[in-house]
C-alpha positions in Angstrom: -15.5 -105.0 91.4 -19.2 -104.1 92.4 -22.4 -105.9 91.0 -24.1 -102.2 91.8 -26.9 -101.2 89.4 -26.0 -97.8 87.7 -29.5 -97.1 87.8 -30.2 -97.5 91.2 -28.1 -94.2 91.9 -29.3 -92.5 95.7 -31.7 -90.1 95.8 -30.8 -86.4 95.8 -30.8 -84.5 99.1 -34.3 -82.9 98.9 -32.2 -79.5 100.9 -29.4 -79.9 98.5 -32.0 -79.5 95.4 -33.9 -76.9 97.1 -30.6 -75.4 97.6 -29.6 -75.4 94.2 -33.3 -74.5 92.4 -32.4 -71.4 94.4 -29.2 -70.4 93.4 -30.4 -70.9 89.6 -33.3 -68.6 90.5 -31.2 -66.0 91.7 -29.2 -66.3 87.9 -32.6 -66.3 86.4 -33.6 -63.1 88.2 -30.5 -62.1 88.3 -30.0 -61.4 91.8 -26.2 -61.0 92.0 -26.2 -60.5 95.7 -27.4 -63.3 97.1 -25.7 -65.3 94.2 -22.4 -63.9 95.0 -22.6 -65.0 98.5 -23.7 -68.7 97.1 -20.3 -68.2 95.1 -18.4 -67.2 98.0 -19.6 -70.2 100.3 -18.6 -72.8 97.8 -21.5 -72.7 94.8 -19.6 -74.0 91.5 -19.7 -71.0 89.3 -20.7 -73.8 86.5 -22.8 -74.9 88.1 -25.7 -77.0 85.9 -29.1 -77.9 86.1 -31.2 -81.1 85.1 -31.0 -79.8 81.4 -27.5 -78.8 81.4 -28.0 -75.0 82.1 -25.5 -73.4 83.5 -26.0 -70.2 86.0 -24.8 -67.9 83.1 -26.7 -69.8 80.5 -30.1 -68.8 82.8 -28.7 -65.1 83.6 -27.9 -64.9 79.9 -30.9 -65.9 78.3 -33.1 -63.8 80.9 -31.1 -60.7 79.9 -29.1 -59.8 83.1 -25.8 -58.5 82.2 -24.4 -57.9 85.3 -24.7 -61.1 86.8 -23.5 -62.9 83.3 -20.1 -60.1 83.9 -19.8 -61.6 87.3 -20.0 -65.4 86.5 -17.5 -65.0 83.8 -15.4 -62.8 85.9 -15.7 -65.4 88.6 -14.3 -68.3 85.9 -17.9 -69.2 84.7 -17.2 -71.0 80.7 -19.2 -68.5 78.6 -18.9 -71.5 75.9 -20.7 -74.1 77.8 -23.6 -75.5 76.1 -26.4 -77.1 77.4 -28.0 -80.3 77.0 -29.9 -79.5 73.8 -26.2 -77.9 72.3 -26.9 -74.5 73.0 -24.5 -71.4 74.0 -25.3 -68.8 76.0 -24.1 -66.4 73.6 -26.6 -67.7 71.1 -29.7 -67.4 73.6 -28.5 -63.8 74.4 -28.9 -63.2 70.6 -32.1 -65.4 70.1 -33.6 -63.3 73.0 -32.0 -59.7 71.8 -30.2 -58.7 75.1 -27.7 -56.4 73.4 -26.0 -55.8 76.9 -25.4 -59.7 77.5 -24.1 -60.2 74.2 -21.6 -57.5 75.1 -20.7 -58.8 78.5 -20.2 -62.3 76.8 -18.3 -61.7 73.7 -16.1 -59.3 76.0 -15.5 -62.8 78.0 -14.5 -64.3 75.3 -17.5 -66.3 73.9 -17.5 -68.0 70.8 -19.9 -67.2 68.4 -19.6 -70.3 66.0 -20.0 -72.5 69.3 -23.7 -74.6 70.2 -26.1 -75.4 67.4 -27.3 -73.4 67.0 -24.8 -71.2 66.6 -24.9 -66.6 67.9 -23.9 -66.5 64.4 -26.4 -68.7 62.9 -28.8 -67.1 64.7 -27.8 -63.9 63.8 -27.9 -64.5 60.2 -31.6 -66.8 60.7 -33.0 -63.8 62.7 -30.8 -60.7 60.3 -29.6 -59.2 63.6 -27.0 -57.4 61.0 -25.1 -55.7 64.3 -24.4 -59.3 66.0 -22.4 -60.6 62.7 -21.0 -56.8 62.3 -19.9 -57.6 66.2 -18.9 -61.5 66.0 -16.5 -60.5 62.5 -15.0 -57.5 63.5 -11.3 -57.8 62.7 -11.8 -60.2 60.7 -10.2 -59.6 56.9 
């Protein structure tokens, strides 16, 4: 059994964080190229930061579709919520990025998931099409 301090936890790799503040850059930019090469050497797709941001959470909110389409076709969870209980899917509809909001819910996203809720915040912001979208089929 070890007497170690939890708190006294090592010091992150200065290259591994400059490593990974650039590979959440690229999903903020969304820079797919380069990011699908971090992918391909080994990058977890899910990927978080220090507040629980995942790389399609950052693509999401900042409105780039295709790099949201190729997390979640790479096995990114369009569900994850961050640190504050948020989902993607609800920053994409806070923010208004139609496209993303497609991409996710076409990935399966849930729109009752974070709290926030996408459909909470459709109804708090009356973005009529998002609830027309989250309740089609629904009787």
């Amino acid at each position: 059994m070890s007497n170690a301090d939890p708190t006294d936890a090592p010091e992150p790799d200065p290259e591994v964080v400059e490593l990974a503040g650039r590979v959440f850059d690229f999903a903020r930019r969304g820079d797919t190229q380069p990011l699908t090469a971090y992918l391909d050497a080994g990058v977890p797709v899910d990927l978080t930061n220090d507040k629980g941001d995942t790389l399609v959470m950052l693509a999401a909110y900042h409105g780039h579709a295709g790099t949201v389409a190729l997390l979640c076709e790479r096995g990114a969870d369009a569900d994850r919520l961050n640190d504050r209980g948020q989902s993607p899917l609800a920053g994409a509809v806070f923010k208004g990025e139609d496209a993303v909001v497609d991409v996710l819910v076409d990935h399966g996203a849930d729109p009752a998931a974070g709290s926030p809720s996408a459909l909470e915040a459709a109804r708090l912001f009356d973005k009529r099409h998002y609830l027309d979208r989250f309740t089609a089929g629904e009787s």
